[in-house]
DRENTORKOL-3810 file (N, C-alpha, C; in nm, 4 decimals):
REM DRENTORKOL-3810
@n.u->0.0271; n.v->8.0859; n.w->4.6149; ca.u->-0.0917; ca.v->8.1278; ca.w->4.5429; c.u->-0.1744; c.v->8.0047; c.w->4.5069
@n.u->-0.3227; n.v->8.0028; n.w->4.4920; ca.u->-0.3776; ca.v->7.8754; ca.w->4.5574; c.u->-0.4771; c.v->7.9159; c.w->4.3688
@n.u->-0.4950; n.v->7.8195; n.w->4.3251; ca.u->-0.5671; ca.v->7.8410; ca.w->4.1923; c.u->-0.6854; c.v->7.8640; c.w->4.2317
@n.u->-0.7933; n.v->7.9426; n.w->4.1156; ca.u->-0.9394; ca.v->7.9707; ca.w->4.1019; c.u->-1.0306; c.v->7.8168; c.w->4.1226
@n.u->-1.0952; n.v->7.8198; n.w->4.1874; ca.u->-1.1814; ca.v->7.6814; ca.w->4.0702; c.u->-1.2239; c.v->7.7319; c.w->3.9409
@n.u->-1.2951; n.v->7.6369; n.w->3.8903; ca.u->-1.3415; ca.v->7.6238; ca.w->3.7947; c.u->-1.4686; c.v->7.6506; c.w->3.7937
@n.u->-1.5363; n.v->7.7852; n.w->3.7483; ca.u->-1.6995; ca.v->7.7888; ca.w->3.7963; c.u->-1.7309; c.v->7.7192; c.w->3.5990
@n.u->-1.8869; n.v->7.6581; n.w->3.6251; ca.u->-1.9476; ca.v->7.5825; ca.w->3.5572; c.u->-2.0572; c.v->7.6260; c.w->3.5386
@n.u->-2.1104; n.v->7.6876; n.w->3.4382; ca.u->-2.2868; ca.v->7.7040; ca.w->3.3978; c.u->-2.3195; c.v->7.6656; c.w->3.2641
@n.u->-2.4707; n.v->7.5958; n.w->3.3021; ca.u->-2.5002; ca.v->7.5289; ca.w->3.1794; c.u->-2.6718; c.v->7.5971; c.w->3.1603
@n.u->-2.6702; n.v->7.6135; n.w->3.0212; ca.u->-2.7833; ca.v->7.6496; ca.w->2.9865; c.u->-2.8443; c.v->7.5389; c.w->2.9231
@n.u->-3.0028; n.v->7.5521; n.w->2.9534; ca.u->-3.0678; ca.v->7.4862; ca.w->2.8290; c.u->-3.1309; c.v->7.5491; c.w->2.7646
@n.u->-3.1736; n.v->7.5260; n.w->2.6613; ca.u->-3.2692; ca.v->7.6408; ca.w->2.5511; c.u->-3.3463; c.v->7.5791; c.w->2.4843
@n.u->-3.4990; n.v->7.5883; n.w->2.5076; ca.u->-3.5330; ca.v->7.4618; ca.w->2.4149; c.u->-3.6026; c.v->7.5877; c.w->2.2857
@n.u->-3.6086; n.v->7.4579; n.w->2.1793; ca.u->-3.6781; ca.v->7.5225; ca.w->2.0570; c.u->-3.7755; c.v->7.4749; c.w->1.9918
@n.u->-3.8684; n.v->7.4920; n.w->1.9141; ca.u->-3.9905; ca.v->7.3723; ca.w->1.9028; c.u->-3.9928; c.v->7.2704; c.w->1.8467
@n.u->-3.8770; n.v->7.2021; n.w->1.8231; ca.u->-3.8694; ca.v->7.1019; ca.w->1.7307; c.u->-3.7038; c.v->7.0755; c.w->1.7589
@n.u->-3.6997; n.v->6.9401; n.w->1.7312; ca.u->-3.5416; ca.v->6.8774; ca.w->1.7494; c.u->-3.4452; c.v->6.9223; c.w->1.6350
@n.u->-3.5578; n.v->6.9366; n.w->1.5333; ca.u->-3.4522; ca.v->7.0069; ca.w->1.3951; c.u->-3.4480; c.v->7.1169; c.w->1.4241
@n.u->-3.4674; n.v->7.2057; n.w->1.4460; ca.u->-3.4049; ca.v->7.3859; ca.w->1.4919; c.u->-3.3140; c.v->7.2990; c.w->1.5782
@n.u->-3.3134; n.v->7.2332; n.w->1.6961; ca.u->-3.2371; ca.v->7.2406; ca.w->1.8232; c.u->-3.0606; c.v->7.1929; c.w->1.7330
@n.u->-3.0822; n.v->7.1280; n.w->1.6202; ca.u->-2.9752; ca.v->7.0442; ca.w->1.5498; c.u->-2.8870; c.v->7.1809; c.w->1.5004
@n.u->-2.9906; n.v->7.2553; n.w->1.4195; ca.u->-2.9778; ca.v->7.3543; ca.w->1.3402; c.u->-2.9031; c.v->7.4618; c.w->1.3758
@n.u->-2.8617; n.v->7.4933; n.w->1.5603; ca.u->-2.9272; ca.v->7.5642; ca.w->1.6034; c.u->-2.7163; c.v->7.5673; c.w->1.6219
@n.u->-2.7595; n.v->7.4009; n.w->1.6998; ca.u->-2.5805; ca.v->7.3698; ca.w->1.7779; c.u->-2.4983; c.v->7.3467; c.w->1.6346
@n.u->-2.5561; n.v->7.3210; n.w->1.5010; ca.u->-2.4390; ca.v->7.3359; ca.w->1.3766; c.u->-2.3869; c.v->7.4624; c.w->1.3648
@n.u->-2.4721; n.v->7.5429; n.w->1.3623; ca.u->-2.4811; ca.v->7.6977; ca.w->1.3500; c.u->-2.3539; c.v->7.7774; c.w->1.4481
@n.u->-2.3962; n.v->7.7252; n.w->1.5529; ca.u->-2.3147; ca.v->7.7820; ca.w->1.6613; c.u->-2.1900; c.v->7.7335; c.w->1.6857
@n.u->-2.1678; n.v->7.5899; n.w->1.6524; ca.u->-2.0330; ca.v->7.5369; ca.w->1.6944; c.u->-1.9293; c.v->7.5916; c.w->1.5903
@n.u->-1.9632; n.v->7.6145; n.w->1.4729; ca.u->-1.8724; ca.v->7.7023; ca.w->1.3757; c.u->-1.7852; c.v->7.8113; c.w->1.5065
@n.u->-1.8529; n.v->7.9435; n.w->1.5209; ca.u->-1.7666; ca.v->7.9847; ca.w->1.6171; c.u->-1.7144; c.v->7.9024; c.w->1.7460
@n.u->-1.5621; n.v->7.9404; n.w->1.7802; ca.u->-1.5464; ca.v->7.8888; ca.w->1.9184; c.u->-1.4650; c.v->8.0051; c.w->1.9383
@n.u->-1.4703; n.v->8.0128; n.w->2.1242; ca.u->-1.4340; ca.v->8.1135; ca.w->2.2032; c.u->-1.2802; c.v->8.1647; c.w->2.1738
@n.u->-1.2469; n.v->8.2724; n.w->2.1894; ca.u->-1.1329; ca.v->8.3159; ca.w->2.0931; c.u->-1.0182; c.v->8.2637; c.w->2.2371
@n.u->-0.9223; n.v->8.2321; n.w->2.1800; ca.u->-0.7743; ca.v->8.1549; ca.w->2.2653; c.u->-0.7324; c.v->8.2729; c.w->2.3673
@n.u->-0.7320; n.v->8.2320; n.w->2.4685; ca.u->-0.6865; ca.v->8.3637; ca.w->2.5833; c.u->-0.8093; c.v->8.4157; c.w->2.6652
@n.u->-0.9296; n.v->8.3557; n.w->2.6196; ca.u->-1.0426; ca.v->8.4035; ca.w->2.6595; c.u->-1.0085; c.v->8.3121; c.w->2.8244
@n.u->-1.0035; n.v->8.2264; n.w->2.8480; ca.u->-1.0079; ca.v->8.1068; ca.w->2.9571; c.u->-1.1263; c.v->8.0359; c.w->2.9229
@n.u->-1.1942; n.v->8.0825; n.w->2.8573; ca.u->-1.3158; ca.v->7.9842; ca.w->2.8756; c.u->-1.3706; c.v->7.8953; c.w->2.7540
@n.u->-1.4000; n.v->7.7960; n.w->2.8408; ca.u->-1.4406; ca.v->7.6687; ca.w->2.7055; c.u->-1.6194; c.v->7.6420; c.w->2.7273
@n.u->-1.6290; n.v->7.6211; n.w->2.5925; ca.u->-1.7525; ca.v->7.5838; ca.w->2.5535; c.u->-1.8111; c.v->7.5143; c.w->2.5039
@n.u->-1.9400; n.v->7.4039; n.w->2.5904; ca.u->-1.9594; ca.v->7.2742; ca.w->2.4694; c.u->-2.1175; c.v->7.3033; c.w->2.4276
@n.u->-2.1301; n.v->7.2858; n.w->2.3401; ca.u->-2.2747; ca.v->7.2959; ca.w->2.2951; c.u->-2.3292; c.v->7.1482; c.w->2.2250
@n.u->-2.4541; n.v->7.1346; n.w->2.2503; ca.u->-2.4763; ca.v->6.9951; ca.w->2.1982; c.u->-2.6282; c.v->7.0236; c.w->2.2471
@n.u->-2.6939; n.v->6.8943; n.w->2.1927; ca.u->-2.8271; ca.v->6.9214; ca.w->2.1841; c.u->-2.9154; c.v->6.7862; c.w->2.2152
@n.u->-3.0232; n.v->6.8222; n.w->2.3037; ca.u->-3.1260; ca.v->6.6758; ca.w->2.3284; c.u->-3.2791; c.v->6.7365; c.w->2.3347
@n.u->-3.2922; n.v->6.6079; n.w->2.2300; ca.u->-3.4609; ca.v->6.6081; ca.w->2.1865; c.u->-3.4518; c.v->6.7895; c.w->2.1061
@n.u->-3.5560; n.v->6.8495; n.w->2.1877; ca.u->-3.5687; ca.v->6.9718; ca.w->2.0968; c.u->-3.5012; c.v->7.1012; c.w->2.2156
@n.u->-3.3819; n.v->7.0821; n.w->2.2693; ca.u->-3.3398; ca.v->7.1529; ca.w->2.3519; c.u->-3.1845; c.v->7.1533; c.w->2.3201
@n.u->-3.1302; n.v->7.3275; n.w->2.3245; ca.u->-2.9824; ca.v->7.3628; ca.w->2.2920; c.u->-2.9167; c.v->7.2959; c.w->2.4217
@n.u->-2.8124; n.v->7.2461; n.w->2.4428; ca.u->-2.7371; ca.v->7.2378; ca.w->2.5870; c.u->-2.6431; c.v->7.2713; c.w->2.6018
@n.u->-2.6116; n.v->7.4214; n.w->2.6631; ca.u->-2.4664; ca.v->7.5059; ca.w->2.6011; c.u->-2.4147; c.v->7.4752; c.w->2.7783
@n.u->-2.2693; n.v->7.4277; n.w->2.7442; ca.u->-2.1878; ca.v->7.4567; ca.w->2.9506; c.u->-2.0617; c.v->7.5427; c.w->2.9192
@n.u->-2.0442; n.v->7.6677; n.w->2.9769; ca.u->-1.9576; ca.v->7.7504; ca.w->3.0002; c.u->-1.8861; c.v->7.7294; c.w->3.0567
@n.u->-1.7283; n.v->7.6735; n.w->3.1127; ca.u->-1.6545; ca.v->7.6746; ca.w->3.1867; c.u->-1.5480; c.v->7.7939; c.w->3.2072
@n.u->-1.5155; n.v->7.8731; n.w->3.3157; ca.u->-1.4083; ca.v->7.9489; ca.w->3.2820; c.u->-1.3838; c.v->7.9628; c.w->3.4828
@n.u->-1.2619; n.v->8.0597; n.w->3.4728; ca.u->-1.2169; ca.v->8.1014; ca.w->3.6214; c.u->-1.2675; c.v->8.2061; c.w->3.6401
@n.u->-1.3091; n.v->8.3111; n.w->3.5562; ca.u->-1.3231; ca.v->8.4737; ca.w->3.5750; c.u->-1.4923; c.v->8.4611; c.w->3.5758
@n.u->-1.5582; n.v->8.5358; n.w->3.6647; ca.u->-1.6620; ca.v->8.5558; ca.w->3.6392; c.u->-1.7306; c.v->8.6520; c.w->3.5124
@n.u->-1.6421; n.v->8.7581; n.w->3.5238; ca.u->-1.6514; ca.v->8.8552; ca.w->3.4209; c.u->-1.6534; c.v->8.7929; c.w->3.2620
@n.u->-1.5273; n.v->8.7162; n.w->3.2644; ca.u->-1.5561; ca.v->8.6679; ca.w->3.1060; c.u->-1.6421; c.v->8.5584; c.w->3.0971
@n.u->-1.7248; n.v->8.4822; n.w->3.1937; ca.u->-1.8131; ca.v->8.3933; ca.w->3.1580; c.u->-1.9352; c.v->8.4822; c.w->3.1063
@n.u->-1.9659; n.v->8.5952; n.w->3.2232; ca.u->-2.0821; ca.v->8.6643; ca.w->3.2046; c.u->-2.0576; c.v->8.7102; c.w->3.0828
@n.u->-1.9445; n.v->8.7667; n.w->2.9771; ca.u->-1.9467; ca.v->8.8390; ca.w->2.8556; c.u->-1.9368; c.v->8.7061; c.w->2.7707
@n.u->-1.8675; n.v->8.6022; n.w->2.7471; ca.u->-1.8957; ca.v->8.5204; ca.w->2.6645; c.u->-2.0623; c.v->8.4478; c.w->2.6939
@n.u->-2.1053; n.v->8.4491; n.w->2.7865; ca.u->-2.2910; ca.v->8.4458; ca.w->2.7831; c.u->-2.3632; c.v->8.5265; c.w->2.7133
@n.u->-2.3172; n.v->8.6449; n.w->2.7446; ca.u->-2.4305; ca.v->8.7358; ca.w->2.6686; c.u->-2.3748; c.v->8.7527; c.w->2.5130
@n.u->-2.2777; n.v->8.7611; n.w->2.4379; ca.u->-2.2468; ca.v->8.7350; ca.w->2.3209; c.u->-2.3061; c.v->8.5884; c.w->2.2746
@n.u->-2.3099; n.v->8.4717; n.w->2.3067; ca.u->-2.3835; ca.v->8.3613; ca.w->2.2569; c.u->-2.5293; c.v->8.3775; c.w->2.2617
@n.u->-2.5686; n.v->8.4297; n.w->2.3669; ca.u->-2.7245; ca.v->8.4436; ca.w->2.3657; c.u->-2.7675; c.v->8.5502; c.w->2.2831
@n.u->-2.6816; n.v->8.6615; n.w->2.2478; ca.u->-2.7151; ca.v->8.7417; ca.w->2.1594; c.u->-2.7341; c.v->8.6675; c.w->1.9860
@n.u->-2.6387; n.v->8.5784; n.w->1.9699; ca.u->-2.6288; ca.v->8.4777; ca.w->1.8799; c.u->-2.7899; c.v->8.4130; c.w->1.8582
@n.u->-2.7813; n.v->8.3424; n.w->1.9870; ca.u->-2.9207; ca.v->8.2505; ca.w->1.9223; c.u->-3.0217; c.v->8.3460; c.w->1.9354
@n.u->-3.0391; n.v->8.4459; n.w->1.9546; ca.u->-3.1739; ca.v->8.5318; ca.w->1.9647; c.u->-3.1382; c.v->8.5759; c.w->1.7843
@n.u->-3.0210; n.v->8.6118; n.w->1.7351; ca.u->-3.0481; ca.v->8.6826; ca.w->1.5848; c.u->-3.0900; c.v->8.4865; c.w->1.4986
@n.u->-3.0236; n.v->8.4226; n.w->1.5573; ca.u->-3.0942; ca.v->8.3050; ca.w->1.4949; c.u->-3.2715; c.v->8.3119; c.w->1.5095
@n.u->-3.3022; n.v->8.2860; n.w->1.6352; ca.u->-3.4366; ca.v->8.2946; ca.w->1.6243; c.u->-3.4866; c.v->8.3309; c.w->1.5439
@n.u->-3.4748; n.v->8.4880; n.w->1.5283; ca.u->-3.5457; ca.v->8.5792; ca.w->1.4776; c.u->-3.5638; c.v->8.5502; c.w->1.3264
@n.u->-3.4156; n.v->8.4838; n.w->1.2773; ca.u->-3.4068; ca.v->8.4233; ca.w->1.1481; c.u->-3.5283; c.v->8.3015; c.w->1.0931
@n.u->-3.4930; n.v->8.2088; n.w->1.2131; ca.u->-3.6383; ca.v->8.1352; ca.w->1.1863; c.u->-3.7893; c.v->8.1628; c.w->1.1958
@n.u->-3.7927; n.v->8.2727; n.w->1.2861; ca.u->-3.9559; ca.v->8.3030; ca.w->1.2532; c.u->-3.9884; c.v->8.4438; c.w->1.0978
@n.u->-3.8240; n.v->8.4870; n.w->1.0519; ca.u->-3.8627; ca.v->8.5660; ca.w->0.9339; c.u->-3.8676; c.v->8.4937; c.w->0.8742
@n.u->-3.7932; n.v->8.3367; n.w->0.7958; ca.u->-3.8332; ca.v->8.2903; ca.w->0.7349; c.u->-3.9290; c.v->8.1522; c.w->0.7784
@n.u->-3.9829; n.v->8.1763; n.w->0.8290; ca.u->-4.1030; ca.v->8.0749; ca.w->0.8721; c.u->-4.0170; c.v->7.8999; c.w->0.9324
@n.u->-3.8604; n.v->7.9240; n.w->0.9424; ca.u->-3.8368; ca.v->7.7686; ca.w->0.9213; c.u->-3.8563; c.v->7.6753; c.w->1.0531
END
């Protein structure tokens, strides 16, 4: 039996300002991907842009741990334009 690779996707996300982008990866690195998931996650940030890389073997759980984080920074967003920050 011959192992998976390792598939790799990286997002960027920019936001209008380097302080949201700071704000953005403090916020988020609190959670990390639950143990058993396979997949690891680094988030970090340049200039005024999120830089999230997904690593995992399964396609399936990359695509569901994607759309749970992006669901994340969209209720963030939304946070910063209700309160104006």
């Amino acid at each position: 039996m011959t192992d998976q690779p390792i598939k790799r996707i990286t997002l960027q996300i920019p936001f209008k300002n380097e302080e949201q982008a700071i704000l953005v990866t403090e916020i988020l690195n609190v959670d990390k991907e639950l143990k058993g998931s396979g997949i690891h996650r680094n988030i970090n940030f340049e200039d005024n842009s999120l830089l999230v890389t997904f690593e995992g073997v399964e396609y399936k759980k990359l695509r569901v741990s994607i759309n749970a984080f992006l669901k994340n920074v969209l209720l963030i967003v939304k946070t910063f334009n209700t309160f104006a920050l």
